[in-house]
N, C-alpha and C positions, 0 to 999 in steps of 0.2 A: 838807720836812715836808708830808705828802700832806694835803688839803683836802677838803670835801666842799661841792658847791654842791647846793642843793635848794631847791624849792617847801614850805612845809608843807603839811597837808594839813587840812582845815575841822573842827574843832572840833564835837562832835556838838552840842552845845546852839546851834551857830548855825545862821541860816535864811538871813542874808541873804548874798552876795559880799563884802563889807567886811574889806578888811585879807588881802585872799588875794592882792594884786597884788605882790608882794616876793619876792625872791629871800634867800636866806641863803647865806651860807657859812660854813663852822664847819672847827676845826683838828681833825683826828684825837689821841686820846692818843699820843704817843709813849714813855708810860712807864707801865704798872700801877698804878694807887690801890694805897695802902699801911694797912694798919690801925693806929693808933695804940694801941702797948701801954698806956696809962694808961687814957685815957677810952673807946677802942676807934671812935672817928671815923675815916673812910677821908680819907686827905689824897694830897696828890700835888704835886711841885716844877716839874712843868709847870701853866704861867699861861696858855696860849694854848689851853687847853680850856677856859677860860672866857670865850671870846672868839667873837661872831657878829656877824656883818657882814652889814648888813641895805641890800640895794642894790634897784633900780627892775625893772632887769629882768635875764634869765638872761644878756645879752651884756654887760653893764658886768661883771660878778661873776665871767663868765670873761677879761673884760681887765684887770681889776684882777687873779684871779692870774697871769697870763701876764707883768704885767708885775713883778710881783714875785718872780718864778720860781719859783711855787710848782705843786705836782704836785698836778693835783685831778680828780675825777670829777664828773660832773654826774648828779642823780639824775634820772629821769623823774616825768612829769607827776600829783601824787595822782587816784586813782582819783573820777570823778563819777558818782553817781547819779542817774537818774531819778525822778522827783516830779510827783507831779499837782499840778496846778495849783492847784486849793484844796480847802479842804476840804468844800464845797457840792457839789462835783464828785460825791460819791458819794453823793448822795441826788437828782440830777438825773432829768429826767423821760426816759426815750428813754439810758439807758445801755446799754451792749451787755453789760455782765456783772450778773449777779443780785447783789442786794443782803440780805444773809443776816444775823441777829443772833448 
């Protein structure tokens, strides 16, 4: 059952680092959600898509499945933006870019 190990990625309404230090790993579907004819809710007989393993760092997460013998990829690192420093920054005296309304 193939795996996915990944970083997530910063939540827009946060500012601070907090809670970005985790690795996850998560089971791939191995069977299609299903529509239920009555109430018309997607269901599915596999239980280990609702399973995430939430480890320290990317090397425990890939020994834990190595030792499990599970098949997994690791995803790379979410993308970081740059940010000025504060918000003072842009009314500062001596800026190199003009200040426009």
């Amino acid at each position: 059952m193939p795996v996915r190990i990944y970083q997530p990625a910063k939540n827009a309404m946060q500012s601070g680092k907090g809670k970005q230090d985790f690795w996850y790993l998560e089971f791939e579907a191995e069977a299609p959600r299903q529509a239920d004819p009555l109430m018309g809710w997607t269901s599915s007989a596999d239980t280990k898509q609702q399973l995430r393993l939430k480890f320290d760092s990317r090397e425990k997460a890939i020994a834990y499945a190595e030792r499990e013998g599970l098949a997994y990829s690791v995803a790379g690192m979410p993308p970081q933006r740059m940010q000025r420093k504060s918000y003072s920054d842009n009314f500062k005296f001596g800026r190199s870019q003009n200040w426009t309304h």
